[in-house]
PyMOL Python script that loads the backbone (N, CA, C, O; Angstrom):
from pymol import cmd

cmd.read_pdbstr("""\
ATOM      1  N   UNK A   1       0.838  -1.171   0.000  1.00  0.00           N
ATOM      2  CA  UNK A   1       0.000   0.000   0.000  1.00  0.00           C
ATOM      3  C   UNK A   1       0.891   1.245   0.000  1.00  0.00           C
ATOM      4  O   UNK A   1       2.000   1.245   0.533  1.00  0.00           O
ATOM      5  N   UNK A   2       0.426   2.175  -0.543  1.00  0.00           N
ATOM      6  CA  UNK A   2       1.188   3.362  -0.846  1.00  0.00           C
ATOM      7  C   UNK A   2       0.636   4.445  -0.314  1.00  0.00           C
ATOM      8  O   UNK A   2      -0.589   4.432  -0.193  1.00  0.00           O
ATOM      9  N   UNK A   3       1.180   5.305   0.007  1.00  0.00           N
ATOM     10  CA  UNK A   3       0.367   6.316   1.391  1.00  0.00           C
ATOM     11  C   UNK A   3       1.276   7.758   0.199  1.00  0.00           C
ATOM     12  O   UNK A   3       2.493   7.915   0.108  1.00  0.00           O
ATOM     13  N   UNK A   4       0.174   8.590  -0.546  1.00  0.00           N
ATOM     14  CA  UNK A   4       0.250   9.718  -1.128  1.00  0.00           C
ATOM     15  C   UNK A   4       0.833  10.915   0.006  1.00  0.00           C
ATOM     16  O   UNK A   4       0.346  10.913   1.137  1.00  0.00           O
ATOM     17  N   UNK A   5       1.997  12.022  -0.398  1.00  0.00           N
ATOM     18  CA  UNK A   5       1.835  12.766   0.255  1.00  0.00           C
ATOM     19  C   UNK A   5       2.150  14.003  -0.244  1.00  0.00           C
ATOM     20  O   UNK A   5       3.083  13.783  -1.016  1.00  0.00           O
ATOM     21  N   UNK A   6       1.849  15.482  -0.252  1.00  0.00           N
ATOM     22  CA  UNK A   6       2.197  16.163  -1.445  1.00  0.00           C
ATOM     23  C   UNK A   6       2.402  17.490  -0.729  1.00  0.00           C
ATOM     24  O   UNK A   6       1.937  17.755   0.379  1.00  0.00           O
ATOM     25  N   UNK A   7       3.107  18.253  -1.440  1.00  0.00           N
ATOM     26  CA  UNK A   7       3.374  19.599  -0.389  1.00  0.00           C
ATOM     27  C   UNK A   7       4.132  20.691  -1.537  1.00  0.00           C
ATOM     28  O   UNK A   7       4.932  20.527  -2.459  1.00  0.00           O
ATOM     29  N   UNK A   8       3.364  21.976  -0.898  1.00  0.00           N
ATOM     30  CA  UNK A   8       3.991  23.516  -1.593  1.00  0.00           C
ATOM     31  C   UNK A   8       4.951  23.965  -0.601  1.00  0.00           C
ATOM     32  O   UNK A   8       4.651  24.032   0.591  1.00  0.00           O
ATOM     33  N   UNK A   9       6.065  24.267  -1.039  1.00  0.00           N
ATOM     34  CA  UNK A   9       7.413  24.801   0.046  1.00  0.00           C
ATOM     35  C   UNK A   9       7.753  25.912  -0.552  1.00  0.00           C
ATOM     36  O   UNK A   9       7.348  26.011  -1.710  1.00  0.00           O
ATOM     37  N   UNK A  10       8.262  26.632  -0.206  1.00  0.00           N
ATOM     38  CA  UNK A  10       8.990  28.388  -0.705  1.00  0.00           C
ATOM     39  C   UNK A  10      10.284  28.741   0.448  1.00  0.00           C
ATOM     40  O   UNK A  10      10.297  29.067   1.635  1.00  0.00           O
ATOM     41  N   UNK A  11      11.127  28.537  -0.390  1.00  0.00           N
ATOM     42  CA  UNK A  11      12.278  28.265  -0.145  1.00  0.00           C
ATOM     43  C   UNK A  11      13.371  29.630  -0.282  1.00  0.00           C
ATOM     44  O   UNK A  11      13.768  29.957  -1.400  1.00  0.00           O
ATOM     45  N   UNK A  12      13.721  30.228   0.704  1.00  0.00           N
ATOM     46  CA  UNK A  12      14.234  31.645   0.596  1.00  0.00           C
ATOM     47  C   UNK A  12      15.730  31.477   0.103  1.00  0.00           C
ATOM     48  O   UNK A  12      16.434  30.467   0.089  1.00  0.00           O
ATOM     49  N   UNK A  13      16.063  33.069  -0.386  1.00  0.00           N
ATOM     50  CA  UNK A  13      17.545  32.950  -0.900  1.00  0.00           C
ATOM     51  C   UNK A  13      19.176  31.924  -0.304  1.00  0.00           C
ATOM     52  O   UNK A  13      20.187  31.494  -0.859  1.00  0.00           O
ATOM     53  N   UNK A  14      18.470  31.923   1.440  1.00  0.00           N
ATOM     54  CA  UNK A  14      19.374  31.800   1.799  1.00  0.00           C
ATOM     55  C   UNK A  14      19.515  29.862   2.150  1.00  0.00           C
ATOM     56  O   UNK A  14      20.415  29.209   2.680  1.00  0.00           O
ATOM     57  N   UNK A  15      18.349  29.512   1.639  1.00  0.00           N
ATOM     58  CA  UNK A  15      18.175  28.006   1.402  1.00  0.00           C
ATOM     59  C   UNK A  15      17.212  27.634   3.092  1.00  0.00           C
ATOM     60  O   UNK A  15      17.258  26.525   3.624  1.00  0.00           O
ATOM     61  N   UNK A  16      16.627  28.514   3.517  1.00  0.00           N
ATOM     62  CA  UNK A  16      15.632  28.229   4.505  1.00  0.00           C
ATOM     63  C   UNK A  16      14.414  28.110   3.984  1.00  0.00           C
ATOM     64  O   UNK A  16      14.224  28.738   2.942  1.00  0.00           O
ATOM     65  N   UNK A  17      13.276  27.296   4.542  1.00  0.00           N
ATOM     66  CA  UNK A  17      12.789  27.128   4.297  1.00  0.00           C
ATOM     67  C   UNK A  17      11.218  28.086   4.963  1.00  0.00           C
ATOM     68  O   UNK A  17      10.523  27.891   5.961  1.00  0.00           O
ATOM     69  N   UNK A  18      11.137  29.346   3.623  1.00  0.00           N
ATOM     70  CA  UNK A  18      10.035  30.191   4.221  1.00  0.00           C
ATOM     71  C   UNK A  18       8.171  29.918   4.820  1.00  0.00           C
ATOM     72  O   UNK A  18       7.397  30.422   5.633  1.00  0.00           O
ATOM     73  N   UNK A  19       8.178  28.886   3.872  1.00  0.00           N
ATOM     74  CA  UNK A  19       6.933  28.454   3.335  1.00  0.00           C
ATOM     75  C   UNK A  19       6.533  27.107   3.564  1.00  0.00           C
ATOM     76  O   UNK A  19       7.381  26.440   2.972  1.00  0.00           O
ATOM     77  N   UNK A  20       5.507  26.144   4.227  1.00  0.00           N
ATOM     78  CA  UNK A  20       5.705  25.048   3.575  1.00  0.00           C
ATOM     79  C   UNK A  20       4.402  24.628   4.420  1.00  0.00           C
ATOM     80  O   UNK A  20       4.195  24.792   5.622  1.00  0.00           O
ATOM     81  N   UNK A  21       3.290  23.827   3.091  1.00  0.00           N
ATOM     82  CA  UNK A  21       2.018  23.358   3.906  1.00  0.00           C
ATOM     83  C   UNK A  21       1.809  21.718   2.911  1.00  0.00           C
ATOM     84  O   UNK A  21       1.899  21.507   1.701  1.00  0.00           O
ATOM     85  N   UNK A  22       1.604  21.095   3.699  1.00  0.00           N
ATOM     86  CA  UNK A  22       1.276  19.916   3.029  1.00  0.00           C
ATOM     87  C   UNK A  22       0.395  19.028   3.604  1.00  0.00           C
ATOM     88  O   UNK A  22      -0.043  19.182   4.744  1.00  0.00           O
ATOM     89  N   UNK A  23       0.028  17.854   2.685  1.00  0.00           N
ATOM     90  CA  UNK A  23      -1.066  17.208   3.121  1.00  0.00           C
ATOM     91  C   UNK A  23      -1.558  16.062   2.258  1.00  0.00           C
ATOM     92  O   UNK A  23      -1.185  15.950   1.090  1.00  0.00           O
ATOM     93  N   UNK A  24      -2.149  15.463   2.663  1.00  0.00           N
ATOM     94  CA  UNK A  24      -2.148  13.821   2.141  1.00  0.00           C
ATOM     95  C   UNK A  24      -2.927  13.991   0.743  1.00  0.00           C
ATOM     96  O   UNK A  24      -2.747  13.299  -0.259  1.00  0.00           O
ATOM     97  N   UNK A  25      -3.793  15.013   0.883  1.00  0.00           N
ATOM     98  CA  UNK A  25      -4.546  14.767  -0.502  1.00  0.00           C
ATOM     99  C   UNK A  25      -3.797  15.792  -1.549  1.00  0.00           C
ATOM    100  O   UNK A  25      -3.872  16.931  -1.087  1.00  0.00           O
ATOM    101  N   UNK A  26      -3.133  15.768  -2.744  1.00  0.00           N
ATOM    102  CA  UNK A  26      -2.397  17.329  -3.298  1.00  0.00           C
ATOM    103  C   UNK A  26      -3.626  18.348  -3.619  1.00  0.00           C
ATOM    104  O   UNK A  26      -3.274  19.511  -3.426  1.00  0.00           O
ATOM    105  N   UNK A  27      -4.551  18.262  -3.920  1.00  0.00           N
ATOM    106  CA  UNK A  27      -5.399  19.661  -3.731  1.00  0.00           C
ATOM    107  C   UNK A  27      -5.951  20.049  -2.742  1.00  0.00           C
ATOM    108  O   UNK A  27      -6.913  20.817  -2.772  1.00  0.00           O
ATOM    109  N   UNK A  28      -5.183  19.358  -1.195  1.00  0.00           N
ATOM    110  CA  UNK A  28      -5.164  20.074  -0.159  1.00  0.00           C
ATOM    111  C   UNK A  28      -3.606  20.859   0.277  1.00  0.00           C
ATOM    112  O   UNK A  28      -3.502  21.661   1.205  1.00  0.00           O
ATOM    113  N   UNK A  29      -2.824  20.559  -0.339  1.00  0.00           N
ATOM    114  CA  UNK A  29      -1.489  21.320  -0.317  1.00  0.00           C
ATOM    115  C   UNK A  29      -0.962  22.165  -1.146  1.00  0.00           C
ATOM    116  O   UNK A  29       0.178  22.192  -1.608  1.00  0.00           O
ATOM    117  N   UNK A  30      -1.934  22.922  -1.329  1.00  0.00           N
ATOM    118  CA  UNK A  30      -1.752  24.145  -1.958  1.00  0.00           C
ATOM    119  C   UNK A  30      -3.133  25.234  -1.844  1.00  0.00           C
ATOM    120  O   UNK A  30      -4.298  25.126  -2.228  1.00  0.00           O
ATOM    121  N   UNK A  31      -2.162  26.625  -0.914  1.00  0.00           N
ATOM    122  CA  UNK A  31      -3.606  27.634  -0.708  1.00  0.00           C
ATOM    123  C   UNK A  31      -2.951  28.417  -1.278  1.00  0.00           C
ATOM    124  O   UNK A  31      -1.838  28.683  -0.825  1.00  0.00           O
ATOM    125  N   UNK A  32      -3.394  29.006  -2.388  1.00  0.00           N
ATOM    126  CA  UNK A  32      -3.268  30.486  -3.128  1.00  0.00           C
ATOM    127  C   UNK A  32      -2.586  31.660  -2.315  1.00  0.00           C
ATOM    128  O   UNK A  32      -1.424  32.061  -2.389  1.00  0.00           O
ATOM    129  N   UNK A  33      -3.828  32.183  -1.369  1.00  0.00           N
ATOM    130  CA  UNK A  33      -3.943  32.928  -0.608  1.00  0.00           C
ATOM    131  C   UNK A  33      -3.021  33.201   0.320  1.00  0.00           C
ATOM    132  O   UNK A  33      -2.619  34.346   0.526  1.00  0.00           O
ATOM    133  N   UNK A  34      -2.468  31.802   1.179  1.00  0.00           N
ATOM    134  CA  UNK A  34      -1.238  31.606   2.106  1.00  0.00           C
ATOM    135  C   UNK A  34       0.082  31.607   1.225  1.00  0.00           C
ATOM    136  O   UNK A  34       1.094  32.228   1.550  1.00  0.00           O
ATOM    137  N   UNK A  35      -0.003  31.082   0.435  1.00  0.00           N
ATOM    138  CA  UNK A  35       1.549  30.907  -0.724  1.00  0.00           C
ATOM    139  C   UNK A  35       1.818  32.778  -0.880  1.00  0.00           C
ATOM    140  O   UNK A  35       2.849  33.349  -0.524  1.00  0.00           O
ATOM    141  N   UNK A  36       0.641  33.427  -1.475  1.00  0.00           N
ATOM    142  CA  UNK A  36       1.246  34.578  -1.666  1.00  0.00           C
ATOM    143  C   UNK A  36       1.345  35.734  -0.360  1.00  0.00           C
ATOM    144  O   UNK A  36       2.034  36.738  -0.539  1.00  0.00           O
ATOM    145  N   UNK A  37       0.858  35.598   0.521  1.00  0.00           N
ATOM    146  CA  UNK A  37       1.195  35.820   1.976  1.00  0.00           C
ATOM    147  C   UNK A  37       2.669  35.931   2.262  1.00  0.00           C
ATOM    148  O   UNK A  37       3.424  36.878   2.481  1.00  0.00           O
ATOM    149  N   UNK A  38       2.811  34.587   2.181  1.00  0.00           N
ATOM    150  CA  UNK A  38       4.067  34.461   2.535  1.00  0.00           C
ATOM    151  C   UNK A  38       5.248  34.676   1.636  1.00  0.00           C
ATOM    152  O   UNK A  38       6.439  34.824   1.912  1.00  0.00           O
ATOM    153  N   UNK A  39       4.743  34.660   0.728  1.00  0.00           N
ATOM    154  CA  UNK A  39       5.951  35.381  -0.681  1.00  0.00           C
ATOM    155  C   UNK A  39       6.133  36.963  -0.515  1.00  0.00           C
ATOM    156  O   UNK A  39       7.110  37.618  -0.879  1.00  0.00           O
ATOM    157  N   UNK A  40       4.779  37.511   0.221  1.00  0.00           N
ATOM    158  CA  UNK A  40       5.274  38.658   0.511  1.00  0.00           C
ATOM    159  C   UNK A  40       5.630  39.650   1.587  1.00  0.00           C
ATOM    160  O   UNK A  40       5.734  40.876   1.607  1.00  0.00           O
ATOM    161  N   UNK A  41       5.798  38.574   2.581  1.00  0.00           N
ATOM    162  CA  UNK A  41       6.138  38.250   3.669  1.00  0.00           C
ATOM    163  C   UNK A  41       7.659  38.169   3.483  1.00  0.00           C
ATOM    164  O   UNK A  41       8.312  39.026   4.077  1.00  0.00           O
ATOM    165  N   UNK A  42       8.156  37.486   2.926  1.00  0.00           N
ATOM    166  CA  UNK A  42       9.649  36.579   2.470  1.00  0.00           C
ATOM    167  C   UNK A  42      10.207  38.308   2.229  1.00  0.00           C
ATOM    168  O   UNK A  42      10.974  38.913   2.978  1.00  0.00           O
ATOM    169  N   UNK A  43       9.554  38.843   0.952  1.00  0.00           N
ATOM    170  CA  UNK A  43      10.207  39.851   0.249  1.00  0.00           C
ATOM    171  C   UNK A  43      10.522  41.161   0.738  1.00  0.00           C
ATOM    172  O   UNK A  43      11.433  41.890   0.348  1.00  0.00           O
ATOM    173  N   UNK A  44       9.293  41.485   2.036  1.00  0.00           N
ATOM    174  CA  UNK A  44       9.608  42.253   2.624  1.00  0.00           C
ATOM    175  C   UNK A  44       9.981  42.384   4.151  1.00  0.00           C
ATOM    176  O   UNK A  44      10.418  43.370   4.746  1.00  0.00           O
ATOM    177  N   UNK A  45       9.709  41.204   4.592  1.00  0.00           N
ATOM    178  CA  UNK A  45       9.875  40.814   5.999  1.00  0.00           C
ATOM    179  C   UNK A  45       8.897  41.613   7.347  1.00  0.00           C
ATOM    180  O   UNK A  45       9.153  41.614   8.551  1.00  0.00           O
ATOM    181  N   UNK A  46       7.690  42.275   6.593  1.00  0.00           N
ATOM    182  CA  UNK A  46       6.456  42.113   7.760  1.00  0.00           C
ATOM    183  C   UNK A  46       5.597  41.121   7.417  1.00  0.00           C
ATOM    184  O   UNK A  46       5.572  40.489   6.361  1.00  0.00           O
ATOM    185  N   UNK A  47       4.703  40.990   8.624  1.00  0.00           N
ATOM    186  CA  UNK A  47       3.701  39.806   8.161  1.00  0.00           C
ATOM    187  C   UNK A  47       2.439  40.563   7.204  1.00  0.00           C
ATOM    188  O   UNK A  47       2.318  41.775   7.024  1.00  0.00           O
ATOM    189  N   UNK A  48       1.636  39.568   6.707  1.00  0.00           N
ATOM    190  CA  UNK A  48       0.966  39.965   6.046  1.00  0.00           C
ATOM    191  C   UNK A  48      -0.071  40.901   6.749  1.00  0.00           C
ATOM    192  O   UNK A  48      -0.390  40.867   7.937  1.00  0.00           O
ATOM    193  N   UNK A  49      -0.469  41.625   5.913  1.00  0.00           N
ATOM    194  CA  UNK A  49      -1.845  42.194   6.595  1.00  0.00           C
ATOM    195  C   UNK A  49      -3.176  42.003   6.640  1.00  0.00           C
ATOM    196  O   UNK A  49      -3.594  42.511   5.600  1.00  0.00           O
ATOM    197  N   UNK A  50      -4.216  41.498   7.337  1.00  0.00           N
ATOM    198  CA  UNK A  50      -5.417  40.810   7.286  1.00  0.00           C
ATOM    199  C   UNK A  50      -6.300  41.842   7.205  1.00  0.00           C
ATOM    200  O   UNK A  50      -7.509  41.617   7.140  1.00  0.00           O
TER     201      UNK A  50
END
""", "prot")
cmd.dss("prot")
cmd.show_as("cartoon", "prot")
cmd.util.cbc("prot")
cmd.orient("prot")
């Protein structure tokens, strides 16, 4: 038996790892909304704003 597992990571210049959500089903490991959050988060270094 094979156990699926799938994941979006965003990975900063300095090889840390900024980003990363995953989850057993792949169109549960990936949110739009959070990916670009945190991309612009990464770029400018405040958190996002809600």
């Amino acid at each position: 038996m094979n156990i699926q597992h799938s994941g979006t990571f965003l990975v900063a210049a300095d090889g840390t790892v900024a980003y990363r959500r995953t989850a057993k089903l792949p169109p549960n490991s990936f949110d739009r909304h959070e990916l670009l959050a945190a991309i612009a988060h990464s770029a400018t270094g405040r958190p996002p704003r809600r």
